[in-house]
PADO-703659 format. One record per atom (N, C-alpha, C, O): residue in one letter; x, y, z. Coordinates in steps of 0.2 Angstrom, whole numbers, plus 2048, in hexadecimal, padded with zeros to 3 digits. Each point is the difference from the previous one (the first is absolute). Last residue first. Layout:
AXYZ...
//
This chain:
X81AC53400X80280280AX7FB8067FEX7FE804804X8097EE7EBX7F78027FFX802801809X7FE7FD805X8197FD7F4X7FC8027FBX7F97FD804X8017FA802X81280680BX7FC808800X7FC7FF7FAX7FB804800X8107E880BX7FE805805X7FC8077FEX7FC803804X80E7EC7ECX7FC7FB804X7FE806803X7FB8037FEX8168067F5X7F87FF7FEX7FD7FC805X7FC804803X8187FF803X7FE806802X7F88007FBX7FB803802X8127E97FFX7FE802808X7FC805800X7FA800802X8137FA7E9X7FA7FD800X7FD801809X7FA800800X81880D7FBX7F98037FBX7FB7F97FFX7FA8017FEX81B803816X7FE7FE7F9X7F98017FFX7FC800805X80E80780FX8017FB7FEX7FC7FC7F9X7FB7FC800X80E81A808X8037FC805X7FD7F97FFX8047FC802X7F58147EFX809801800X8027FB805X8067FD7FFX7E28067FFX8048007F7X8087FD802X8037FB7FEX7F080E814X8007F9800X8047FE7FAX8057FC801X7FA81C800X8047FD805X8017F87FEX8057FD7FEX7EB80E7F5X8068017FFX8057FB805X8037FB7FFX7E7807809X8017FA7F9X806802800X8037FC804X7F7815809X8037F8804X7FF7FC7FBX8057FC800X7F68177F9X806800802X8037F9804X8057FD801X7E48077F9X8057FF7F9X807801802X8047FE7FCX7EC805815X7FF7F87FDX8048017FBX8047FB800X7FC81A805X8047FD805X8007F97FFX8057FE800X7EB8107F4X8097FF7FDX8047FC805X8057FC7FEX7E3803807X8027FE7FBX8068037FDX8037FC7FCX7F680F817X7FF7F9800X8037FC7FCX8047FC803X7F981C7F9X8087FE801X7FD7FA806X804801805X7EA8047EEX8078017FAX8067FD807X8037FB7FFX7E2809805X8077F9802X8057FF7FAX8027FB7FEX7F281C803X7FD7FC806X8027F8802X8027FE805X7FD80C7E6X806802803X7FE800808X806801802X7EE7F87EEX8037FD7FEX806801806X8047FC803X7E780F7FBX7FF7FD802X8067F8801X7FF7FB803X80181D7F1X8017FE808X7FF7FB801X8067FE802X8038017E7X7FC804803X7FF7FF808X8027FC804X8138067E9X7FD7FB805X7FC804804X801805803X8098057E7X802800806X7FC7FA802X7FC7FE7FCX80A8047EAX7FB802806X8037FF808X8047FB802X8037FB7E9X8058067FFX7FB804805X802806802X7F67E77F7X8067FC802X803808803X8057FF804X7E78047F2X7FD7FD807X809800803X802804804X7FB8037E4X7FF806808X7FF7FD806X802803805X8027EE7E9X806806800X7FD804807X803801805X7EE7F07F3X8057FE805X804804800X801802806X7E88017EDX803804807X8077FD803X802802806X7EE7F17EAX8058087FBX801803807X8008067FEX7EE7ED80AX8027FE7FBX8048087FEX7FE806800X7FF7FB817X7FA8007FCX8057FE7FAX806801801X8007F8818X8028097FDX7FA7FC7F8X7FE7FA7FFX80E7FB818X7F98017FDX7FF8087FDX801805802X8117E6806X7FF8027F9X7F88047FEX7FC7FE7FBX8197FC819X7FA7FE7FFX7FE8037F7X8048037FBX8127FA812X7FE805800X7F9802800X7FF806802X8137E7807X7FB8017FDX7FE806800X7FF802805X8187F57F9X7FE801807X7F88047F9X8008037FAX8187EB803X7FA8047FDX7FA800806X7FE7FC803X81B7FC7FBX7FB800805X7FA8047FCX801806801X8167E97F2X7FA809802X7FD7FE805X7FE7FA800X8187FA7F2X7FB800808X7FC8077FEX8028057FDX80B7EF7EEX803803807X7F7800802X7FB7FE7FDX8087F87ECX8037FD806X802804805X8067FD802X7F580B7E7X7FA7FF804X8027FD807X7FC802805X8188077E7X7FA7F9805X7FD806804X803805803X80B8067F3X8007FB7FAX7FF7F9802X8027FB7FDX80381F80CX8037F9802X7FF7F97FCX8047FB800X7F281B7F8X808800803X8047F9804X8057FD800X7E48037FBX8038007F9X808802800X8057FE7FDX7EA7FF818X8037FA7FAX8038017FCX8057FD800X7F681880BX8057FA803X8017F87FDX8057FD800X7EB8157F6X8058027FFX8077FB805X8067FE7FEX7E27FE805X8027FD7F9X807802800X8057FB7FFX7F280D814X8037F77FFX8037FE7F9X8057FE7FDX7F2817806X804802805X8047F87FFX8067FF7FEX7E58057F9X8058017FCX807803805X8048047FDX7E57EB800X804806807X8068027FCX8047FB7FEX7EB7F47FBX7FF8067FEX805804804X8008067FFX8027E4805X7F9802803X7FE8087FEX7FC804803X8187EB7FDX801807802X7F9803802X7FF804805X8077E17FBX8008057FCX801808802X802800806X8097ED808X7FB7FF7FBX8008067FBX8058037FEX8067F381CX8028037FAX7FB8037FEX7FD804803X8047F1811X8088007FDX8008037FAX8068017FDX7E7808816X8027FC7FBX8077FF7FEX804805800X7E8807814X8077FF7FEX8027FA7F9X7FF7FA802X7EE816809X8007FD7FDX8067FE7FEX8028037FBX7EC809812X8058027FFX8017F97FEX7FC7FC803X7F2818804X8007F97FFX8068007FDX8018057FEX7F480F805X8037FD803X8047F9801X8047FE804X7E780D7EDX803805804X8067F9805X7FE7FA802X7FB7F87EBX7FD804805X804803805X8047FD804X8047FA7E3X8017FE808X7FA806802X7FF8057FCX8077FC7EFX7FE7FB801X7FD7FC806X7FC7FC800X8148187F9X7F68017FFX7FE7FA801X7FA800801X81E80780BX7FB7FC7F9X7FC800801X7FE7FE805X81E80D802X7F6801800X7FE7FB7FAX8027FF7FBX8177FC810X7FC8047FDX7F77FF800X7FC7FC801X8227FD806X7F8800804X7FC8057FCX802806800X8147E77FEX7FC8057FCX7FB803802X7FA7FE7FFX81E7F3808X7F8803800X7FE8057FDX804805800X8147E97FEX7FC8067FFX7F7800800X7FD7FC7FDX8167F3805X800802808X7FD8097FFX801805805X8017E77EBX7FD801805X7FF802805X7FB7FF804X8148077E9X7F7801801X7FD7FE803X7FB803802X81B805806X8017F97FCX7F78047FDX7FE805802X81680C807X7F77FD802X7FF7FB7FAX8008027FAX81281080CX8047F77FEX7F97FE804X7FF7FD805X80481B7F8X7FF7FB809X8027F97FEX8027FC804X7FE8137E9X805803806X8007FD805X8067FE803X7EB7F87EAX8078027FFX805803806X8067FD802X7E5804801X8017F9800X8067FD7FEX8037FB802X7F581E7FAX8017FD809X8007F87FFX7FA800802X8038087E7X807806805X7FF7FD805X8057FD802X7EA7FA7F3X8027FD7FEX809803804X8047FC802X7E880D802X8007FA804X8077FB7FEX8037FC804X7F781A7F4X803800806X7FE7F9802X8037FF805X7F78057E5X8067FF7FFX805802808X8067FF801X7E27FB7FDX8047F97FEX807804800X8057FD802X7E5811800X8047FD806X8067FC7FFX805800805X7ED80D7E9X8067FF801X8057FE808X806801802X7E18067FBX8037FB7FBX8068017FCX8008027FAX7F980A81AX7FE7FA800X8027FC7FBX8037FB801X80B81B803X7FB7FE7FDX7FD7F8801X8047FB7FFX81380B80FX7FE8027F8X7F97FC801X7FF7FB803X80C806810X7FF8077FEX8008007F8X8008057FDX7FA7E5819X8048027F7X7FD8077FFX7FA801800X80A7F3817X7FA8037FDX8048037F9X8048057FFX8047EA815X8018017F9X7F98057FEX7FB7FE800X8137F3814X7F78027FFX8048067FAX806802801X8087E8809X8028067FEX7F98027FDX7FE7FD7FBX8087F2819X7FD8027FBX8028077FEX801804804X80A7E5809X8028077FFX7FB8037F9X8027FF7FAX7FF7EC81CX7FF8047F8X802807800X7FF804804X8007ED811X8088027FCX7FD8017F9X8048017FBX7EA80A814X8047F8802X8088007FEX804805802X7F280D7F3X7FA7FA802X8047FA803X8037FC7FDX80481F7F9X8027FA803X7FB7FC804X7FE803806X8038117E6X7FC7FC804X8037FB804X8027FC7FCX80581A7F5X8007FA800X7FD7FF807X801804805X7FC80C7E4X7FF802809X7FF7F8801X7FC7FD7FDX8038167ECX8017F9804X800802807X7FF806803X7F88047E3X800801808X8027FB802X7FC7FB7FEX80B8097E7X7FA7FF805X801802808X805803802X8087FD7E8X7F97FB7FDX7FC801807X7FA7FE801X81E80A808X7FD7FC7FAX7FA7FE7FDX7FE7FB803X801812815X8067FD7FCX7FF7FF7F9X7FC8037FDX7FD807818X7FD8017FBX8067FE7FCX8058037FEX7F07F581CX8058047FDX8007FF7F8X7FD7FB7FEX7F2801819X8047FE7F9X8048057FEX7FF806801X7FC7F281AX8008057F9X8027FD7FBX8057FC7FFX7F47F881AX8048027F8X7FB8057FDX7FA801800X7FB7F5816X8058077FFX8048007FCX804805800X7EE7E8803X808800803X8008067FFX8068017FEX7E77FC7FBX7FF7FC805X8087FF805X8017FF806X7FD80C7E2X7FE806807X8007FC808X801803806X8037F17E4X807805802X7FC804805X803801805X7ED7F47F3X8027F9804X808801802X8047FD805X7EB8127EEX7FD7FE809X8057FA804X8007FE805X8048097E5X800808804X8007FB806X8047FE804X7FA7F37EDX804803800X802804805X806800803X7E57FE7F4X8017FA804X809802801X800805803X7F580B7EFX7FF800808X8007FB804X800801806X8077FF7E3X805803803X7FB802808X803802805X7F47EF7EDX8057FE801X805803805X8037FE804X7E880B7F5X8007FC803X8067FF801X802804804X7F68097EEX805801802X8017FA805X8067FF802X7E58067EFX8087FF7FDX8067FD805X8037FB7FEX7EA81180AX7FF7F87FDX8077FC800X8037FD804X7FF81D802X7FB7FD7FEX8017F7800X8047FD803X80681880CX7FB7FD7FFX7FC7FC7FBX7FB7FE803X81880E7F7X8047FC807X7FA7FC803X8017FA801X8008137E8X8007F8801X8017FE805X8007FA801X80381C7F9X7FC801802X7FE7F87FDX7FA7FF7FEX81A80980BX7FC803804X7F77FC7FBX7FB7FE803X81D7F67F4X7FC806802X7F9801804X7FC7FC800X8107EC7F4X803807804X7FA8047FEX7FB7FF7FDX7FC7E9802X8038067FCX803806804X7FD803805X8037DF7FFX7FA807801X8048067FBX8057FF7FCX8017E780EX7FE8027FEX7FA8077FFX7FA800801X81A7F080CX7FA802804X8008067F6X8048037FFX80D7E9809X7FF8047FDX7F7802800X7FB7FC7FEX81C7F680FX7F8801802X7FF8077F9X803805802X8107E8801X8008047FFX7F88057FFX7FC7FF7FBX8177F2817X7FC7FF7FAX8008047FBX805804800X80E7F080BX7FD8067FFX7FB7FC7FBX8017FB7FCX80B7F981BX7FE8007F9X7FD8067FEX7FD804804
//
C-alpha cells in the first residue's frame, strides 16, 4: 500500500535549524536511517521508503509553509494516496520539548501550514504526528521562538526523539493509527 508521509518546514539554509522545521528533520532522520536521498521534484523533496510491503513516499513540500496543501494535494494525486493513508508530521507549542502526539484529525491549532492543508483538501480528517516544540518564549515572542533554533539543552535528546517519531510513522503505516497512538502518544 502507498502512504504518504508529509514532514512540514520551510525551504532554505536559514530554516534548516529552527523549530519550525521539525517536520522536515523527522523525515531527514528517517530517509538518512536508510541512506535515501531526496530528490527535487514537484511542490517538493521526495524519497520513497519501503517498510515491510508499504511503500512510504516522505514528502518535504518546497512551497512556503502556508501553502503546504497544494503539494499534498499533487503527491496524493500522483501516488493514488487515499487520506487515510496521509501523515502529517508537524511542530506544536502545545506539546513539551519532544513529546508526540498522534491524531485522526482536528483543528489546525493556529498552524498555518495545517490550516492551508484543510482548506486545500476540505477536511480536518487526515493523520498528524505533532512532535512537541515546547512554548517558553515571553508573551508577543512566538514568531521568534517557532522560527528559533532549538536550545542546547534540547539538542542533547533531538535525534532520540526524532527516531521515536520515526518509529511512530513506521507503526502509523504498518499498523494503523489506533496502534500507533496506543504506543507513542504521552511515550
Amino acid at each position: 500500500m502507498n502512504y504518504l508521509i508529509v514532514g512540514l518546514g520551510n525551504i532554505g539554509d536559514e530554516y534548516a535549524r529552527t523549530r519550525h522545521n521539525i517536520g522536515f528533520r523527522v523525515l531527514d532522520a528517517l530517509a538518512g536511517a536508510s541512506n535515501l536521498v531526496f530528490e527535487d521534484k514537484r511542490y517538493g523533496f521526495v524519497t520513497t521508503l519501503k517498510v515491510k510491503n508499504q511503500t512510504l513516499t516522505l514528502l518535504k513540500p518546497s512551497t512556503y509553509m502556508n501553502l503546504s496543501g497544494n503539494a499534498v494535494r499533487y503527491w496524493m494525486k500522483e501516488k493514488n494516496v487515499p487520506i487515510e493513508r496521509l501523515l502529517v508530521v508537524v511542530d506544536d507549542l502545545a506539546l513539551p520539548f519532544g513529546k508526540i502526539r498522534i491524531k485522526p484529525g482536528g483543528s489546525e491549532a493556529g498552524h498555518n501550514g495545517l490550516r492551508h492543508i484543510t482548506s486545500v483538501l476540505g477536511t480536518q480528517a487526515y493523520a498528524r504526528l505533532r512532535f512537541g516544540i515546547g512554548n517558553e518564549f515571553p508573551r508577543g515572542s512566538q514568531i521568534d521562538f517557532v522560527l528559533g533554533e532549538f536550545g542546547e539543552e534540547e539538542l542533547k535528546t533531538m535525534d532520540e526523539r526524532v527516531k521515536v517519531a520515526g518509529e511512530a510513522v513506521k507503526t502509523f503505516c504498518l499498523a494503523g493509527i489506533q496502534i500507533a497512538m496506543n504506543q507513542f502518544n504521552n511515550k
